[in-house]
N, C-alpha and C positions, 0 to 999 in steps of 0.2 A: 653461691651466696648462702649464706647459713643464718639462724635464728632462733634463739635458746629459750622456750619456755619456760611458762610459772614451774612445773616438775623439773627443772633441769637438764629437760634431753634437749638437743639438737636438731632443730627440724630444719630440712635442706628446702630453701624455696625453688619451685619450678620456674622454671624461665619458660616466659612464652614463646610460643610457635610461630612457625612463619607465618600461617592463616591470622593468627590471635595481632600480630604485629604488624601486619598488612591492615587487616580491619579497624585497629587504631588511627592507621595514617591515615586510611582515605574517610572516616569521619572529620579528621582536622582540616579536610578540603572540602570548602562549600560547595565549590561549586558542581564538584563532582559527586557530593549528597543530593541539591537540589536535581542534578541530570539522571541521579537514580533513584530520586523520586518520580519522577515525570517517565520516564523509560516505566517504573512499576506499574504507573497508573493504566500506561498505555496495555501491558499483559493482561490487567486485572482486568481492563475492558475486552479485551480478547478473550479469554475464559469465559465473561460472561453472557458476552456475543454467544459464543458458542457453544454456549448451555440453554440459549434461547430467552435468558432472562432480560437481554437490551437488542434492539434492534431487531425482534424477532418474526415482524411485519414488516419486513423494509422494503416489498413487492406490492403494499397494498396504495393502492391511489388515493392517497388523504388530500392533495389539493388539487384546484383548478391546473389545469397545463401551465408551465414555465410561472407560477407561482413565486410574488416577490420575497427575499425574505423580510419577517417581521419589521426590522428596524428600519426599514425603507416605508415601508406602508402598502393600501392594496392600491394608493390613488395614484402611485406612479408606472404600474401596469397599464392603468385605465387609461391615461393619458399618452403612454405611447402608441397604444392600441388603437385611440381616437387619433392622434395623428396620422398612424397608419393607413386608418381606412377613411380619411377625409384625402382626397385629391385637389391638387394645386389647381387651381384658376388656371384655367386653360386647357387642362390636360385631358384626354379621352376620358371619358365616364363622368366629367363635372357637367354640371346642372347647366344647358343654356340660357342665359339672360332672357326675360321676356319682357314686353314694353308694353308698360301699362295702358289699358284702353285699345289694345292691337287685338283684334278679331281673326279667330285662326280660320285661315279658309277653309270651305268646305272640301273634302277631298273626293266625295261623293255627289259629284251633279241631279240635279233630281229631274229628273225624265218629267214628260207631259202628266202622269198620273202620281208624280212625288213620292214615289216609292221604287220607282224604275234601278237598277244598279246596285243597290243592297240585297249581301249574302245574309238570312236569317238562321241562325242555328237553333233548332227547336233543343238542343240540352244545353243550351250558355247557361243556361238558369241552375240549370243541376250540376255540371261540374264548378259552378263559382262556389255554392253550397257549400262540394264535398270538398274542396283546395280549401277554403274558409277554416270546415271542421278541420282538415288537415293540419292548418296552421297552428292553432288554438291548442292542437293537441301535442305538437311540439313543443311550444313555449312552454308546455306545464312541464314536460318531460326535463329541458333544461332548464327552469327551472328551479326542479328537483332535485336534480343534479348540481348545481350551482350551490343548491343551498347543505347537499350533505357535503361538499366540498370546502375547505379552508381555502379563502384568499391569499391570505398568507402563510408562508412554513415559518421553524423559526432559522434557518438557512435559503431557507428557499426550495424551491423543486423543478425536477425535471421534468423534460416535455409530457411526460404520463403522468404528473403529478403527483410523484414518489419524493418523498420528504430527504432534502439532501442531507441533513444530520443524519439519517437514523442510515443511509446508504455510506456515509463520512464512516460511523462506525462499526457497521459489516463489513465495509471494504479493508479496514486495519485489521479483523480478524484476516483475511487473507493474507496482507501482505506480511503479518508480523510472522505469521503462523508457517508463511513458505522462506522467510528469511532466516526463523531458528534454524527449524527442520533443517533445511539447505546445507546452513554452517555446521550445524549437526554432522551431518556425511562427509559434507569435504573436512572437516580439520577430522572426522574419525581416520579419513582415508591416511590424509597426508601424515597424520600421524603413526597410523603402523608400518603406510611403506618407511618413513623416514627412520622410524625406529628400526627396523627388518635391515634396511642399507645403514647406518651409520653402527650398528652393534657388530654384523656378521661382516661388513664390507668384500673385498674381494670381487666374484662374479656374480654376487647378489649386490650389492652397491652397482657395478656397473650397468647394471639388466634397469634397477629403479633410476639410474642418473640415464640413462638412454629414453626410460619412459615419461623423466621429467623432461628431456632435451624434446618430444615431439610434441609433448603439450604447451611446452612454453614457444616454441619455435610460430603457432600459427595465434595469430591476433585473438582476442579472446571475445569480442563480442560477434568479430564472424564465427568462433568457433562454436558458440554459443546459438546461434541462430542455425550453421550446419546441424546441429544437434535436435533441433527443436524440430527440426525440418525432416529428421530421419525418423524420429519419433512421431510425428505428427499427428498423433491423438493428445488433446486438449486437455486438461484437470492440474489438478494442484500435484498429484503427486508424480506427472510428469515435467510441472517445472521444477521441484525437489530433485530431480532425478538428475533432469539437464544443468541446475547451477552448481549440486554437488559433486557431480563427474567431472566436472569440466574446474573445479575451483579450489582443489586441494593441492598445487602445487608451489602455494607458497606457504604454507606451515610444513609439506615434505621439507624442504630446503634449510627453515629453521631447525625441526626437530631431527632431521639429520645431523647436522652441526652440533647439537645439543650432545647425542648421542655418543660422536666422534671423540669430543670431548672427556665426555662419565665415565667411557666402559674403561678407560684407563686409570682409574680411582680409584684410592686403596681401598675405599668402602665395595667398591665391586670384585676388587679382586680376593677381598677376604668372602667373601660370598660364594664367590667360585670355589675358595680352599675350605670352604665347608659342603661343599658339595650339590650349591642350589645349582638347579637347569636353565638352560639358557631363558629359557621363555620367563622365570622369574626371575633371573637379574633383570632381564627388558623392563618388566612390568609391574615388578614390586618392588625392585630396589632400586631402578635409574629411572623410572617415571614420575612416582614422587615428588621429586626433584628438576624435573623440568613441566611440571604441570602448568607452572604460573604463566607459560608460553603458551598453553595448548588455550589457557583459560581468556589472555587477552587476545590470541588468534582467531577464536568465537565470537567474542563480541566485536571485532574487525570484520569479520565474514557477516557476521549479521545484518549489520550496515550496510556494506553492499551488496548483500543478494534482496535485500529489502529494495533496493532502487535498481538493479537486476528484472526484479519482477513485476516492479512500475513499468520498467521501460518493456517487456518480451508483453507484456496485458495492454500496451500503447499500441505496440506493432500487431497485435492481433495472434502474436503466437504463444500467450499466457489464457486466463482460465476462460472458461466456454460462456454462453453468454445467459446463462440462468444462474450465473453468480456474477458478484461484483468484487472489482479490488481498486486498489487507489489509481492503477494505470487505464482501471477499463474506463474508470469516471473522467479521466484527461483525455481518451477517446474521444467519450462522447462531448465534452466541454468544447472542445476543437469545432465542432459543430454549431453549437450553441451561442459563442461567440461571436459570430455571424449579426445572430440575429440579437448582441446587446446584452445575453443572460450570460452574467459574468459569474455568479454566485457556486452554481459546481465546481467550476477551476478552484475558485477560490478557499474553498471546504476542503477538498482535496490536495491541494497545492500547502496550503496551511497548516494541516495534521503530520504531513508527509516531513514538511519540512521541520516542523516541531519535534519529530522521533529521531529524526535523524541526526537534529544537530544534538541535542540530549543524548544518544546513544553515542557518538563520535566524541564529545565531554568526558560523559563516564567510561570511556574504553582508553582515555589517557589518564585522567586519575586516577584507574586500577591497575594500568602499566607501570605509572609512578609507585603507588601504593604495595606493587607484588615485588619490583625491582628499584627503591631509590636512587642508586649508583646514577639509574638514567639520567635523573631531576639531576643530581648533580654535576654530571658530564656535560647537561645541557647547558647547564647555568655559567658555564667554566668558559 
């Protein structure tokens, strides 16, 4: 397209790029702008997590134990509690009825001299004293404690009295933070085997399609838990470890195919007859061009190694127990339950499921957006 300025020349307009024409489309999709907004929000709070500037006391006991949240009030604690410990009419430990005017018998007979058969303890006097002070000086202690205590959280709190927001969003810096990372390795992986085997094929193809055949062959949440199992030192960067090894065999298979495809392109063979090496046709001339797979393969992986590492932090083979992540809070919730405190489930259950469906969103409107043909094959 061409365009003749006020001096007469000819100016050649550029045409936008694939980047520049993908990012148009997916602002014309709401809903995949709203999902990556809410997906930003969730990183921005994980950075900040983990710069110490939110949630950076989320160990400290700011309320009473199993603390209601806010919007319930403190008087529905109170009231379960006094149900609690009032016993039914009848039951061991209720008050027996006494009838008015009824004289309790003596249970000590009084001998000819009326003092016969009573035991006298010369210190009753002074241990009532010190149990007395004992007591007094307990009440003050709770108190005190009572009173540096919030009744209420504004989520509520667990059994130590740890504020479930402020643990809601440390736990998302874990989970977000091992779900990048995660997808990070496996699509780095699957991508250079796929790359390596679909460029050189032959007995490099077959050696990578033999190492995709044993990884795909065994189920992948046993294979996943064998792993965890063999490793079994606890931390973040041994769940990195165990979802990226074990999770890069389905971007191989794409970016294989990808490959099969390019290297027989006249753009690669004119590459060759200028004499680049193999390692840059791989990765400056036919990767380019299959990027927009590597990029929606990432935000797929993200997704699920994010509930990945819900689920191995449920089972107890995700991180150690001086941190917290969204699975280790459905542990403890499981428990909790029991006893009526729904409020962690529900913090955690809520966050979790708020990222995930927002990230699962914007990982089809950027499919759509980097490859239309899709949208339209779909629609067909």
């Amino acid at each position: 397209m061409m365009a003749v300025t006020k001096s007469g020349a000819v100016a050649h307009a550029v045409s936008p790029g694939l980047w520049a024409l993908a990012w148009k489309r997916l602002k014309s999709d709401r809903v995949g702008m709203v999902s990556l907004a809410i997906v930003a929000a969730f990183i921005a709070l994980m950075i900040l997590s983990a710069a110490g500037l939110v949630a950076g006391d989320w160990l400290k006991e700011t309320g009473v134990n199993y603390a209601p949240p806010s919007f319930l009030g403190a008087d529905i604690e109170a009231a379960v509690q006094k149900d609690a410990a009032t016993p039914p009419a009848g039951a061991a430990g209720a008050p027996a009825p006494t009838t008015e005017g009824a004289k309790a018998p003596d249970a000590t007979p009084a001998g000819p001299g009326g003092d016969e058969g009573k035991s006298v303890d010369p210190l009753a006097d002074v241990m009532a004293d010190i149990k007395a002070g004992a007591a007094q000086e307990a009440a003050k202690g709770g108190a005190v404690v009572a009173q540096s205590r919030a009744a209420t959280l504004p989520l509520g709190g667990d059994k130590w009295g740890r504020d479930v927001l402020k643990k809601t969003i440390k736990g998302s810096q874990t989970s977000i933070f091992v779900g990048l990372a995660a997808a990070a390795v496996a699509v780095f992986l699957g991508t250079v085997f796929g790359a390596l085997a679909g460029y050189y094929g032959r007995w490099v193809d077959d050696f990578f399609n033999w190492f995709y055949s044993v990884f795909s062959s065994i189920p992948y949440l046993l294979l996943i838990l064998a792993v965890a199992a063999v490793l079994q030192q606890k931390g973040i960067l041994t769940i990195i470890l165990i979802l990226g090894l074990t999770g890069w065999t389905g971007t191989f298979r794409l970016i294989r195919g990808e490959y099969l495809k390019h290297k027989a392109r006249e753009y690669v063979q004119a590459a060759d007859a200028i004499g680049a090496s193999n390692m840059r046709r791989i990765f400056v001339h036919i990767f380019p061009n299959v990027s927009h797979v590597v990029l929606v393969q990432l935000s797929i992986y993200a997704v699920g190694f994010i509930k990945a590492e819900v689920i191995l932090s449920f089972l107890g083979f995700g991180v150690p127990v001086d941190m917290v992540s969204w699975g280790s809070m459905l542990n403890e919730a499981q428990n909790e339950l029991i006893l009526g405190k729904w409020w962690q489930l529900a913090a955690a259950g809520t966050a979790m499921a708020l990222l995930v469906t927002a990230f699962s969103l914007f990982t089809d409107a950027l499919r759509d957006a980097l490859d239309p043909k899709l949208k339209g094959r779909a629609g067909t």
